[in-house]
N, C-alpha and C positions, 0 to 999 in steps of 0.2 A: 281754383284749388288754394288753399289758403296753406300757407307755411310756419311751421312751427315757429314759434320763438327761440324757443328754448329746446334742446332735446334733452331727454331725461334719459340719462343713459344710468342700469342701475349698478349698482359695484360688482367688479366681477371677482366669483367667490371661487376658490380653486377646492374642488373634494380630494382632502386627505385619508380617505376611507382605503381607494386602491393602494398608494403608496406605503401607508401602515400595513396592509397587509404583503405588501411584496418584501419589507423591511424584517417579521416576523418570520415568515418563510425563508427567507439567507439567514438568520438567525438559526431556526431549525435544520437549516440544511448543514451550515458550519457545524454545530456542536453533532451531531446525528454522524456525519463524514468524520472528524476527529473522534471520536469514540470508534468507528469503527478504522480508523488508520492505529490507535494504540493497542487494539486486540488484536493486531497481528503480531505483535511485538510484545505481546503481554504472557504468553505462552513460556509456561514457568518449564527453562531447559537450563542441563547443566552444559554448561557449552565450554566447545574444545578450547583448550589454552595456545598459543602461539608466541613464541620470543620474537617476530619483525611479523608486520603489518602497516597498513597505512593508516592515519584518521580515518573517520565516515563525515564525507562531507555530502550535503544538501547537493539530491539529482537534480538537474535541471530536464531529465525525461521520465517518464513515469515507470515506478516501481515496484514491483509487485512481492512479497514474501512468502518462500514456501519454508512453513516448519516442517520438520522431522521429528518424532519422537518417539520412543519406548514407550507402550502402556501393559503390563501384563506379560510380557515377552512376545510382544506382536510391535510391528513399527506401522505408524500413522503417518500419513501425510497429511498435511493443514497446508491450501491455500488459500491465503492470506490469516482466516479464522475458522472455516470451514471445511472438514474432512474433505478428502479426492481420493477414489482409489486411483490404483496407478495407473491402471487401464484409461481413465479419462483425465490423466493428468496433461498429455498431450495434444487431447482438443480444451482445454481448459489453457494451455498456454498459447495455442491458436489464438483463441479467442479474443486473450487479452494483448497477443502482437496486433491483432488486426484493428483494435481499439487506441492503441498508442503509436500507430504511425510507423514500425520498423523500427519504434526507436525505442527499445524495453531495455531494464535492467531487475535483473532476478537475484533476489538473496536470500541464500539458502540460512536456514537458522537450522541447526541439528544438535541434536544432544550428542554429550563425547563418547557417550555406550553404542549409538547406533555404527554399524560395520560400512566399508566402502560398497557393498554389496548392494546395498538398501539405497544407498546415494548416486549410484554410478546412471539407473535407471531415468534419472532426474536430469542428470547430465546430458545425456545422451538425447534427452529429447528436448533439450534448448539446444545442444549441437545440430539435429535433424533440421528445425526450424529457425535454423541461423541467428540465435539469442546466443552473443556473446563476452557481453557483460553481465557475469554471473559472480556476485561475489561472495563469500562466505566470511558469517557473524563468526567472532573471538574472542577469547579474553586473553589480552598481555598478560603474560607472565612477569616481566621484568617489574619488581619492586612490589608486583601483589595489590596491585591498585583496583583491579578487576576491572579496568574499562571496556566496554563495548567496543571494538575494533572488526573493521573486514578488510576481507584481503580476497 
């Protein structure tokens, strides 16, 4: 058997075909998820004024937004962007405990027209399913700054 001299080994060429595309897709997936995290929060309300509150500091558990609104003299609920009626507002917030570990934080955005009546329903059923960090969007009164605040 005779033995090579030499081996020719030829260069080894790496395909960046897969990796461009998994690079395009978190691209897509980033902007696509930010677009749909600002439409929760994009829901044009006149929201209640408060004199004390705390900052809104960055959750470290996952969060979810239920608006409330007046349209016509009927109240909607939006959560996150999305109509709920009430009726399935609490297998909708099942849902989203069982996807975040026990570890949810609910913030209610409501226009200052909507009644305790329309909101209590809401309450009551993160209280049922043991969600108890529920905070509620604000705006500071002191000085008229209009800042987002919950409490």
């Amino acid at each position: 058997m005779r033995i090579p001299l030499r081996t020719h080994r030829g260069r080894i060429a790496i395909n960046m075909t897969p990796m461009i595309d998994v690079v395009f897709l978190l691209i897509i997936f980033f902007l696509v998820s930010s677009h749909l995290a600002k439409q929760e929060v994009q829901a044009e309300l006149d929201l209640p004024v408060a004199e004390t509150g705390e900052e809104n500091t960055e959750a470290t558990q996952r969060r979810i937004t239920i608006n409330v609104l007046e349209k016509n003299g009927s109240y909607q609920i939006l959560f996150g962007a999305r109509p709920v009626p009430l009726e399935r507002l609490s297998s909708q917030l099942t849902e989203e405990l069982a996807s975040a570990a026990d570890n949810l934080e609910v913030r209610v955005r409501a226009d200052r027209s909507v009644p305790y009546r329309v909101i209590e329903p809401l309450l009551v059923s993160c209280a049922r399913l043991d969600i108890w960090n529920v905070q509620f969007a604000v705006i500071r009164s002191e000085n008229g700054a209009g800042h987002t605040q919950s409490r």
